[in-house]
C-alpha positions as CSV (number, residue, x, y, z in Angstrom):
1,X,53.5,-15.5,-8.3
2,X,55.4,-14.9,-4.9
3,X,58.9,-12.9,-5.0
4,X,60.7,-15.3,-2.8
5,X,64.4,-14.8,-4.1
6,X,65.4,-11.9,-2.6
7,X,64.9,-12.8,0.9
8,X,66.2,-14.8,3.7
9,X,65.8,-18.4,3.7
10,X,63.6,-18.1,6.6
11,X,61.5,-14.9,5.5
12,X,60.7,-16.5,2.7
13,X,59.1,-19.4,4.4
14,X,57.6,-17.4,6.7
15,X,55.7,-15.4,4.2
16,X,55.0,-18.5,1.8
17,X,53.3,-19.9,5.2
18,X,51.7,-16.4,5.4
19,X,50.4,-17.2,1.7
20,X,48.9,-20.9,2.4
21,X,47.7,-20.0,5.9
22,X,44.3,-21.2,5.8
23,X,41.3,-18.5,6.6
24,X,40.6,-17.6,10.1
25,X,37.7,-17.2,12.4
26,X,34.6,-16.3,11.3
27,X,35.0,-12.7,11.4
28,X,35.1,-8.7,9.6
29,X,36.9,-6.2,11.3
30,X,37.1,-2.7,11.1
31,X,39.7,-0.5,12.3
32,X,38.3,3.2,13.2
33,X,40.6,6.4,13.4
34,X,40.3,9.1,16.4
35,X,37.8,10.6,14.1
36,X,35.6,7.7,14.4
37,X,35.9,7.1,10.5
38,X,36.7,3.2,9.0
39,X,40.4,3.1,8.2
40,X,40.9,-0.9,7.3
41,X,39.1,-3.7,6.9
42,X,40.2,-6.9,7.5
43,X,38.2,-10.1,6.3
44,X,39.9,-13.2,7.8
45,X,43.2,-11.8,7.8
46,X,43.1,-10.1,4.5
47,X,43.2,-6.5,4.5
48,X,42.4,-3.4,3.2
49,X,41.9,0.2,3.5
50,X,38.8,1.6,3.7
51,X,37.5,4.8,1.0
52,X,35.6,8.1,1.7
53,X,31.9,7.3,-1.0
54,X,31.4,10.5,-2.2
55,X,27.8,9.4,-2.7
56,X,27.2,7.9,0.5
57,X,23.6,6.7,-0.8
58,X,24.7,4.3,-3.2
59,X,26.8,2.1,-0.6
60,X,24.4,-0.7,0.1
61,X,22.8,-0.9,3.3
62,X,21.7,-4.2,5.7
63,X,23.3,-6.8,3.6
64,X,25.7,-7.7,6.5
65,X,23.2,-8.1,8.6
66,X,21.3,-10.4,6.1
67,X,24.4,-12.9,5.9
68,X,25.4,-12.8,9.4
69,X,24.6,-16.2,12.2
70,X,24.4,-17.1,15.1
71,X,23.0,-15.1,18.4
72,X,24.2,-12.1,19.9
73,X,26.6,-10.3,17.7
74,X,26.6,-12.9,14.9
75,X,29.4,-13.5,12.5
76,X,29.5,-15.2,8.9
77,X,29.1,-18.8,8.0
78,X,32.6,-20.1,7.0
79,X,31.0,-20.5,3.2
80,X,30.0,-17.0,3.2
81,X,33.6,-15.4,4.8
82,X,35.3,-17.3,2.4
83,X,33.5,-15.5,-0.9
84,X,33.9,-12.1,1.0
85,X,37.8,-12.9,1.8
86,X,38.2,-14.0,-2.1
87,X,36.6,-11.3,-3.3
88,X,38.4,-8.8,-1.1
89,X,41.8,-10.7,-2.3
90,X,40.0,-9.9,-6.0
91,X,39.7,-6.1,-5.4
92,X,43.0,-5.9,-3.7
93,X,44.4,-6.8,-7.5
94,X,42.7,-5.1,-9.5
95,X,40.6,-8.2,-10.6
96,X,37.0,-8.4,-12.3
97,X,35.4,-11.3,-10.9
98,X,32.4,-13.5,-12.0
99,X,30.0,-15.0,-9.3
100,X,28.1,-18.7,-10.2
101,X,25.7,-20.4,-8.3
102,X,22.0,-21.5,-8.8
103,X,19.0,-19.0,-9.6
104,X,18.4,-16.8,-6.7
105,X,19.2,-13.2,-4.9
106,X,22.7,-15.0,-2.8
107,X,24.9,-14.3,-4.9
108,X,23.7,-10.8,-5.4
109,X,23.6,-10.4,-1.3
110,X,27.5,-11.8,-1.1
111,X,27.9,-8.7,-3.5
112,X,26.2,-5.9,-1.8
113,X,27.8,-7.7,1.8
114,X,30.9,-7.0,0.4
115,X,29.9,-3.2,-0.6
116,X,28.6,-2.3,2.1
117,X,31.8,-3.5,4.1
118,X,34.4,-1.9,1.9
119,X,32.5,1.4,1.6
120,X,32.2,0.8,-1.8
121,X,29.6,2.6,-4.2
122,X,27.5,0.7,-6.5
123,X,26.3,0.7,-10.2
124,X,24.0,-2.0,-11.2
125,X,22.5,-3.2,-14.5
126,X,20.3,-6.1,-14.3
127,X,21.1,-8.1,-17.7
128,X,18.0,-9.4,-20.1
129,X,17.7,-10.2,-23.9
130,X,16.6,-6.5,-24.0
131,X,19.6,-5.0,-23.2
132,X,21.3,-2.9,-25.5
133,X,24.4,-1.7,-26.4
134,X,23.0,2.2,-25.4
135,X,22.1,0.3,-22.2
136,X,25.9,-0.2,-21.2
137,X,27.3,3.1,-22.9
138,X,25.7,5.9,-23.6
139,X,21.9,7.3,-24.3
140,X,20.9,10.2,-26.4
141,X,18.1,12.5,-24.6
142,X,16.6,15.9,-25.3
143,X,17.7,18.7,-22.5
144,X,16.6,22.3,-23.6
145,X,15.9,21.7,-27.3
146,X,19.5,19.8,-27.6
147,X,20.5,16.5,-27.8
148,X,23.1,15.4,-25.3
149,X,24.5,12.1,-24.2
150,X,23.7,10.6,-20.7
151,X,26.6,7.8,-19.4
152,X,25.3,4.4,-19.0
153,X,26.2,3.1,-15.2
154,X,29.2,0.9,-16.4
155,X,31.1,4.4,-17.7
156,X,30.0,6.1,-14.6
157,X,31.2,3.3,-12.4
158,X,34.2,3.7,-14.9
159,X,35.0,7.4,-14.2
160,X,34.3,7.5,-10.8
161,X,35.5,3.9,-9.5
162,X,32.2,2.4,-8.3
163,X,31.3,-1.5,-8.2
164,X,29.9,-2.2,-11.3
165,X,27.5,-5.3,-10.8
166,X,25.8,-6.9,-13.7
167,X,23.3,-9.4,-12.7
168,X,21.8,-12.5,-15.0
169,X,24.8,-12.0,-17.4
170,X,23.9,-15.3,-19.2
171,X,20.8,-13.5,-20.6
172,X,22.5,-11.1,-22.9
173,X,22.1,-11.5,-26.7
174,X,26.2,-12.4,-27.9
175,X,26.4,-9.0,-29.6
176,X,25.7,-7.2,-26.8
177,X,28.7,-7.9,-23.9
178,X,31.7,-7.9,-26.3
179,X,30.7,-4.0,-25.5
180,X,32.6,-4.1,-22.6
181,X,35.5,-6.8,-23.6
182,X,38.1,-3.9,-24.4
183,X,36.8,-2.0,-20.8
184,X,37.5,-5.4,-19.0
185,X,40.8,-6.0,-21.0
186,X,42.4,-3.1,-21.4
187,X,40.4,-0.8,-19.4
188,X,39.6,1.5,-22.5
189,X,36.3,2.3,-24.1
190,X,35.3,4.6,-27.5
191,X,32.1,6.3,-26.5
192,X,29.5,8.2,-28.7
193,X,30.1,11.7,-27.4
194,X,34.0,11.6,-28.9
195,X,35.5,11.3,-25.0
196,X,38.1,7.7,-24.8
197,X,38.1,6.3,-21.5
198,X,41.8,5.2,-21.1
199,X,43.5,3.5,-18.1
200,X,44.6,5.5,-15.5
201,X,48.3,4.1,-15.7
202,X,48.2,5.2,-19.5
203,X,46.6,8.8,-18.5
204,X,48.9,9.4,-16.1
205,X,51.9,8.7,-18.6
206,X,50.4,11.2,-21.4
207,X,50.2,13.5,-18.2
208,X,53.7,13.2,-16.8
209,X,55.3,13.3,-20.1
210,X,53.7,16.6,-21.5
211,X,51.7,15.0,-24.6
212,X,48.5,16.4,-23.0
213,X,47.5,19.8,-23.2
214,X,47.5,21.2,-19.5
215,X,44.2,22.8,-19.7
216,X,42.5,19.3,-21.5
217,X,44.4,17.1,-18.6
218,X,42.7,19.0,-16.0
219,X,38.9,18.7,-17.5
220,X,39.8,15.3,-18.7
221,X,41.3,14.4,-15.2
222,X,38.1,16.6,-13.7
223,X,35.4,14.0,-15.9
224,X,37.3,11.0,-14.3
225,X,37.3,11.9,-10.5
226,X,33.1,12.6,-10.6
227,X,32.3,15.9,-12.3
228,X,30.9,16.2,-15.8
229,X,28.2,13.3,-15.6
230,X,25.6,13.9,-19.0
231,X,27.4,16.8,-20.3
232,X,29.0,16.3,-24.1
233,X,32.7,16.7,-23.9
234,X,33.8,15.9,-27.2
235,X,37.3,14.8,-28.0
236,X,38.5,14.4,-24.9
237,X,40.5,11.7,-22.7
238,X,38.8,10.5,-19.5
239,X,40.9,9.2,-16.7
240,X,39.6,5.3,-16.1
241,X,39.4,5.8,-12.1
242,X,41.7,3.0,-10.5
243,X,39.4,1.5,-8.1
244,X,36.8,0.3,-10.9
245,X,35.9,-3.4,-10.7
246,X,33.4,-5.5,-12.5
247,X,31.1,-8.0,-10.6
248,X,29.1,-10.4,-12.8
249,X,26.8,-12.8,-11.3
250,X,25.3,-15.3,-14.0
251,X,24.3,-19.4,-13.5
252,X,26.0,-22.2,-15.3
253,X,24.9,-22.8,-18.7
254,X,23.9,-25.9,-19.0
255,X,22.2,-27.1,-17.1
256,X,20.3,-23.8,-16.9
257,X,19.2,-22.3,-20.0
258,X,21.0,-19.3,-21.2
259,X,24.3,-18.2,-23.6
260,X,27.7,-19.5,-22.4
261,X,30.1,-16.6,-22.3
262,X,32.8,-16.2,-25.5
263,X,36.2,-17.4,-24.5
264,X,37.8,-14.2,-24.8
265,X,35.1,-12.3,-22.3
266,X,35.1,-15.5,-20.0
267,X,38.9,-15.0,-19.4
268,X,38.7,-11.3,-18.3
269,X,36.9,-12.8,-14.6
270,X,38.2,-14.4,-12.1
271,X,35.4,-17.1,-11.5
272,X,34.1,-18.8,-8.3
273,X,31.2,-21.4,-7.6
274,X,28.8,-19.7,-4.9
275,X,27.6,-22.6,-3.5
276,X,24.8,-23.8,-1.2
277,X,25.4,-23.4,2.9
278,X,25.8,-26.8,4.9
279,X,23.5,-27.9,7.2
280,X,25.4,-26.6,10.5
281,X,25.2,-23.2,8.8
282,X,21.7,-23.2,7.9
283,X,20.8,-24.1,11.9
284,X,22.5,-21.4,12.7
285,X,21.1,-18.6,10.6
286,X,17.1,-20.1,11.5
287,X,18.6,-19.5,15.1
288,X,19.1,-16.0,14.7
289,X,16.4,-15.0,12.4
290,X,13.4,-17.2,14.5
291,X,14.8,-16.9,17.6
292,X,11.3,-18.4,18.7
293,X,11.5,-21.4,16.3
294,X,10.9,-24.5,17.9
295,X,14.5,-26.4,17.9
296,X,12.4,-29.3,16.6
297,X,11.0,-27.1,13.5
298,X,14.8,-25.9,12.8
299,X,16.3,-28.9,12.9
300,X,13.9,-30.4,10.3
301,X,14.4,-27.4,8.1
302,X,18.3,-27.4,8.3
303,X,18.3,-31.5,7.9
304,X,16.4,-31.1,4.9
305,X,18.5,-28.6,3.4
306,X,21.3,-30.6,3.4
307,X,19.8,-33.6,2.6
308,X,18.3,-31.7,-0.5
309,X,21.9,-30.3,-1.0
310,X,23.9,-33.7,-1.0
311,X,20.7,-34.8,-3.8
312,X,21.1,-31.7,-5.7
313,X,25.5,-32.1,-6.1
314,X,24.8,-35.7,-7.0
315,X,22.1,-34.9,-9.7
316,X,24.3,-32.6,-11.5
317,X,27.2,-34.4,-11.2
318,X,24.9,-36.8,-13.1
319,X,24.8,-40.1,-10.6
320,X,21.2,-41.5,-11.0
321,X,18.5,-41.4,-13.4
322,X,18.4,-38.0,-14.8
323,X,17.0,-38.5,-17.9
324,X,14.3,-41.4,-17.6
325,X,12.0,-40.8,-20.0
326,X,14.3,-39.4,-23.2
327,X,13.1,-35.5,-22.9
328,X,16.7,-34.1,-22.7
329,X,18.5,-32.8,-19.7
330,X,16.7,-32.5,-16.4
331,X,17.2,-29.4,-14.1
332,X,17.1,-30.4,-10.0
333,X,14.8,-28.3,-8.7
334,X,17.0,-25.5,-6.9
335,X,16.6,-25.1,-3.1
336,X,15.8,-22.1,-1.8
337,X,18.4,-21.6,1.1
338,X,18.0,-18.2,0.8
339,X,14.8,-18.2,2.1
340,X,15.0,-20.7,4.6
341,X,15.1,-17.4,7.5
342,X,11.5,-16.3,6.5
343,X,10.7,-19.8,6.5
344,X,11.7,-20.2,10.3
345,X,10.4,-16.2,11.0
346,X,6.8,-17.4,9.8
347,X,6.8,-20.7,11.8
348,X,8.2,-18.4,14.6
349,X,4.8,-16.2,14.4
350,X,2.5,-19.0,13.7
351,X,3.3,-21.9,15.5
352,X,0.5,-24.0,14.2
353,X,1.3,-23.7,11.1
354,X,2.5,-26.7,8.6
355,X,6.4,-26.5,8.1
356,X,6.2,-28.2,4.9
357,X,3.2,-26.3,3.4
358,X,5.2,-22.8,4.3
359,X,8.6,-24.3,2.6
360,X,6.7,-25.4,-0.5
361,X,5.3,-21.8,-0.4
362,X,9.1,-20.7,-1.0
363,X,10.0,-23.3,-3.1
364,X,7.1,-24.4,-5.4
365,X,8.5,-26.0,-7.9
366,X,8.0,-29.7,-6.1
367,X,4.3,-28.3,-6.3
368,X,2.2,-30.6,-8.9
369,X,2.4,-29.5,-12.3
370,X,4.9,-26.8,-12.0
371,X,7.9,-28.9,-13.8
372,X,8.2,-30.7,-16.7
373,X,8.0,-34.3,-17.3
374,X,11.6,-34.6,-18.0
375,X,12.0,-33.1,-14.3
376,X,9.9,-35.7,-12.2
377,X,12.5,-37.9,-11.3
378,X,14.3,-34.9,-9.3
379,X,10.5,-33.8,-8.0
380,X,9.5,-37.1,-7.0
381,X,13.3,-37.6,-5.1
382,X,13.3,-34.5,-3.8
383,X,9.2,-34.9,-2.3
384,X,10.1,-38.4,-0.1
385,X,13.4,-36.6,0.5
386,X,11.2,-33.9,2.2
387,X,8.2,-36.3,3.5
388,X,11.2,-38.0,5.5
389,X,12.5,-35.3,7.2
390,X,10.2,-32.6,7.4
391,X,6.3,-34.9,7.5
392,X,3.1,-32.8,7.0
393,X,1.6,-32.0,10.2
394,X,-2.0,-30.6,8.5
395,X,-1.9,-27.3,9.3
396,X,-2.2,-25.9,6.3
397,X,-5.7,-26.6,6.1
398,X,-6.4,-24.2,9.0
399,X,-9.0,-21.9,7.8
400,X,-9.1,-19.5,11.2
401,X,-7.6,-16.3,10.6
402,X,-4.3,-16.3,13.3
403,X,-5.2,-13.2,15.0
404,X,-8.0,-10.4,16.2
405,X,-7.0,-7.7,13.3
406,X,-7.2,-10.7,10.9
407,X,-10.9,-11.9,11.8
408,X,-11.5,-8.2,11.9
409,X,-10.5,-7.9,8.3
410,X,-11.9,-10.4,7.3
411,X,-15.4,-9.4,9.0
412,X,-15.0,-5.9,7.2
413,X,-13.7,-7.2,3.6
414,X,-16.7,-9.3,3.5
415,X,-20.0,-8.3,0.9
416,X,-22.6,-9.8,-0.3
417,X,-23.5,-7.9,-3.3
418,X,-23.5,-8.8,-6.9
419,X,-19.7,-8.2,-7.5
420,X,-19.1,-9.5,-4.0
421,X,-16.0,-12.5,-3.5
422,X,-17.7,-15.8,-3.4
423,X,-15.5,-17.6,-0.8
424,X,-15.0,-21.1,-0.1
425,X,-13.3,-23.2,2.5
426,X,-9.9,-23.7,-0.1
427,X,-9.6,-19.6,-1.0
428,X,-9.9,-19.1,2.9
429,X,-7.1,-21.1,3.4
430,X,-4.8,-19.9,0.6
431,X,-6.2,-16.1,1.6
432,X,-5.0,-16.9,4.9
433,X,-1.5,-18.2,3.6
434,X,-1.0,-15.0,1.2
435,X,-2.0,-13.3,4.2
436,X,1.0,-14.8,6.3
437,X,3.3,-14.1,3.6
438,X,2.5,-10.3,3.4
439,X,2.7,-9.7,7.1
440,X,6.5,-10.9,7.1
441,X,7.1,-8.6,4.1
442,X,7.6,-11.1,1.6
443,X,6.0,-10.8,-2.1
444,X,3.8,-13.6,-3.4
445,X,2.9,-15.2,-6.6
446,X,-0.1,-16.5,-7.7
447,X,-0.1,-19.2,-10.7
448,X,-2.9,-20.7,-12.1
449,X,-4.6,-21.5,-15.1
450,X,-6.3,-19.1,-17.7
451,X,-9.7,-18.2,-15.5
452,X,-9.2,-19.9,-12.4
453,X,-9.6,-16.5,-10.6
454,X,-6.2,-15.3,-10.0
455,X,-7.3,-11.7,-10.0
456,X,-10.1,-12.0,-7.5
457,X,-8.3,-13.2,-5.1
458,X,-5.4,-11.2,-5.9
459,X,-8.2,-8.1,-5.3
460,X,-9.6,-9.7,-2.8
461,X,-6.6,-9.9,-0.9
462,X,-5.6,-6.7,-0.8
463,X,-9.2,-5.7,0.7
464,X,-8.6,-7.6,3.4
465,X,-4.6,-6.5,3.8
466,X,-6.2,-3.4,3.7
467,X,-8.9,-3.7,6.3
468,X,-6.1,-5.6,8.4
469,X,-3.5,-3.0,8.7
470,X,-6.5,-0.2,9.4
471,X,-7.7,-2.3,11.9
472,X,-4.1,-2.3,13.4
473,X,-3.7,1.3,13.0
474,X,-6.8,2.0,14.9
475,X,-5.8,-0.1,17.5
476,X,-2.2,1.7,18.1
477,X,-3.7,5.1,17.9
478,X,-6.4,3.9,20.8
479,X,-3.5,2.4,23.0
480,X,-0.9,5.2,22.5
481,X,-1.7,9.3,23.5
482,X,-1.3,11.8,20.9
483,X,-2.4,9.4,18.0
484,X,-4.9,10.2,15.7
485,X,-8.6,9.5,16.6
486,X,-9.6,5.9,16.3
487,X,-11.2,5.4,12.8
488,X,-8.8,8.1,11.2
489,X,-5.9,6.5,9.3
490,X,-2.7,7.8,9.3
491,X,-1.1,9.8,6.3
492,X,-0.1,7.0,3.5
493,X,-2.8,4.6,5.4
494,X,-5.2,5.2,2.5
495,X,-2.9,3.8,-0.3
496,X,-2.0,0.4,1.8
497,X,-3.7,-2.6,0.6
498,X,-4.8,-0.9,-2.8
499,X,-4.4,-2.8,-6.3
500,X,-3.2,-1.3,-9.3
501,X,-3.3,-4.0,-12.3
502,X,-0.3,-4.0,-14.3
503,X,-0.9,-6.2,-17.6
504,X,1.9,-8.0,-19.1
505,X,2.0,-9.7,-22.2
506,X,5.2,-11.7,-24.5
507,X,6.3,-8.5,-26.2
508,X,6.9,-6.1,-22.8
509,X,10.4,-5.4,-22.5
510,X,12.2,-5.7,-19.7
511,X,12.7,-2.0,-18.6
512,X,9.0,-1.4,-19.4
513,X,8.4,-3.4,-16.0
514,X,10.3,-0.2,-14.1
515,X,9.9,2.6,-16.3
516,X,9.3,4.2,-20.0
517,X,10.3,7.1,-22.1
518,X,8.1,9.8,-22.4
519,X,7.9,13.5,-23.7
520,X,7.2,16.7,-21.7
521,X,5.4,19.7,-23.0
522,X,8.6,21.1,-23.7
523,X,10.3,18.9,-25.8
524,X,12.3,17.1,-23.3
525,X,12.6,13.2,-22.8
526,X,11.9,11.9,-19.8
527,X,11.5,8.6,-17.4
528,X,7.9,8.1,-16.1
529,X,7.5,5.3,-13.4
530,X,5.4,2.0,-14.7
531,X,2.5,1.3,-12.2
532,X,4.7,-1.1,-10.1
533,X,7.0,1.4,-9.3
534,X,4.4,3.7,-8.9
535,X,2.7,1.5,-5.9
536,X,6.1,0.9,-4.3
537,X,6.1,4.3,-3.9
538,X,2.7,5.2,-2.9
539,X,3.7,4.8,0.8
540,X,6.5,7.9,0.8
541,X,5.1,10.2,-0.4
């Protein structure tokens, strides 16, 4: 609502205009003091001050620069700027908001984007069907023989006045978020330890008004601005810190499977529909990320995303046949604009290479057998929609490696003993498109049926990743002085390129992918890494 009665006729319609001006130019500014610190930040004419992180490490880093188009400097897509500007607009009143759009990391970039702007710290909790209520609370661990009670991010994001995200929200079991209805509401929460987190307007009240003990305000006010984190203060009051806001990123359900928020949780967000990029938009990130993309290569990938776009919005707004055969409700197969930049990067490297075999890399699912038959009308579309405007050119079926250090590793990863990898013309190929994948830093999957020999060529190609980045190592060290001797890797060498097998089966949880409690000699409980995060790590240390 707009206070317009208590002005001038003419300042009120000059700040009604200021109200329904539309967004500006593509741009985020900050404004610096003498001191060479952020002051404001202004996001298409909305703005806002900028806060001091007292833990600098959780403000996201290089999202901007993951969103931003165009050469030179760059600036955001006009879909992007306006989901930073609303969110920013969000913050600015105190607002919770709620981020929907179709299955992958864009929505949870926008987020980080507008983090990493606003200085803002971050708490995240990645949502499944094994989350908890201890998950989003508190935790009971043993410290010194004692049992004490370790905050949950959303009550540290709470206390302090972090960002708290929580991703894949339509995952959680229904007796699991009404945990956090009364925190969203009302900004209060009862937690195990005996402390009440209680809105800062509330606190402040109690404070001013002499119903708090002046000793108990001070610890209470101490808890709520960053000190006290694990340590039981029982029966206390903790100030709710002002600048908390809740982020939660989820896809519609239906037509994507998952529990439709409650009424009364779905009304504490402000919702907004994170949408796919336009075709203009799409051109112009490939231009910034591939600078070396041929204009022909980007233009086929950015008229395919839109075309694919325009075919997606008409499927679910259900024109067409999308139910043929009577197996329910088909699912459009997503398209990965979010990807579309390593798309154009590895076309960049590789010329040769087929544009449609490295999209379908990114977005398999129009890959035979990997939807249901209640889904091939939408493959089938979407296939001619892609044989039309991005055509095969064959060179996928190259089976030379693409550079010296690649025939090198190849040379060297090759046995012939009993347990040796028996190769053929098809593992060559894919071996060289894993390859291709892993030298842009992306991750791959390999699906297959039971036996088909997903492991060997999973171990096979990390021998030859292996082999590969020694045999670029050893040619650095030769061309720069001071190196180490050719042959000799450098410190962390020895762990790139090695496998560790990490089994999973239907009953692994969730957070057993990352980590699991253990015991110490002493009594204590404890994290211990899981063999993924284990190999990510390898390289550090």
């Amino acid at each position: 609502m707009l206070r317009l009665m208590s002005r001038t006729p003419e300042a009120r319609l000059l700040r009604l205009r200021s109200h329904l001006k539309a967004p500006g130019a593509a741009h985020a500014r900050q404004a610096f003091s003498e001191d060479g610190r952020g002051t404001t930040i202004d996001i298409a004419g909305v703005v806002a001050p900028l806060r001091s992180p007292r833990r600098p490490d959780l403000v996201p880093a290089s999202f901007v620069e993951r969103l931003l188009v165009g050469a030179g400097g760059g600036e955001f897509s006009p879909e992007t700027l306006g989901h930073l500007r609303w969110m920013l607009q969000k913050d600015l009143l105190g607002q919770d908001m709620f981020l929907l759009g179709t299955p992958g990391p864009h929505r949870r970039h926008v987020v980080k984007a507008f983090a990493e702007l606003t200085n803002r710290e971050v708490e995240y909790v990645a949502i499944s069907r094994d989350t908890t209520e201890s998950d989003l609370k508190q935790r009971r661990e043993l410290v010194g023989g004692s049992s004490v009670f370790r905050d949950a991010p959303p009550v540290r994001a709470a206390l302090r006045g972090r960002l708290l995200i929580l991703d894949g929200i339509e995952k959680a079991e229904r007796n699991v978020l009404p945990t956090l209805n009364n925190l969203l509401e009302n900004r209060e929460m009862a937690l195990d330890d005996g402390r009440f987190l209680m809105r800062d307007t509330a606190f402040d009240a109690l404070a001013k008004a002499g119903q708090l003990r002046r000793e108990a305000a001070g610890e209470a006010a101490a808890v709520g601005s960053g000190g006290g984190e694990g340590v039981n203060v029982p029966g206390r009051l903790c100030r709710v810190h002002p600048d908390f806001r809740v982020v939660a990123l989820g896809l519609p359900t239906p037509p994507y499977p998952g529990y439709a928020l409650d009424p009364p949780l779905r009304s504490r967000f402000q919702a907004r529909a994170v949408g796919q990029p336009t075709g203009a938009s799409v051109l112009a990130g490939l231009r910034r990320a591939a600078p070396g993309l041929p204009e022909a290569s980007a233009k086929g990938l950015a008229i395919a995303a839109e075309a694919t776009r325009m075919l997606e919005n008409a499927a679910t707004r259900g024109e067409g046949a999308s139910d043929p055969g009577g197996f329910g409700a088909a699912v459009f197969p997503s398209f990965p604009h979010w990807a579309l930049k390593d798309v154009g990067a590895q076309l960049a490297a590789d010329p040769a290479a087929d544009p449609q075999a490295t999209l379908l890399r990114a977005w398999p699912a129009l890959l035979p057998g990997m939807r249901g038959p209640h889904d091939q009308a939408h493959v089938v579309a979407a296939r001619a929609l892609l044989d039309t405007h991005l055509p095969s050119s064959g060179g996928q079926k190259r089976q030379t490696p693409s550079s010296p250090a690649a025939a090198a590793a190849a040379a060297a990863a090759a046995g012939n003993g009993p347990g040796a990898f028996v190769s053929s013309p098809a593992l060559e190929a894919l071996l060289s498109a894993l390859l291709a994948d892993l030298r842009q830093g992306l991750d791959v999957c390999l699906v297959g049926d039971k036996g088909c020999g997903k492991s060997a060529v999973a171990h096979e190609l990390a021998k030859r990743w292996a082999a590969e980045e020694k045999a670029a190592a050893t040619a650095a060290g030769a061309a720069s002085p001071g190196a180490a001797p050719p042959g000799v890797a450098s410190p962390g060498m020895a762990t790139v390129g090695g496998s560790t097998v990490l089994p999973l089966f239907k009953d692994l949880s969730a957070r057993d992918l990352l980590q699991r409690r253990a015991t110490t000699a002493a009594g204590a409980t404890t994290w211990e890494d899981s063999p993924l995060v284990r190999s990510s790590s390898m390289l550090n240390e």
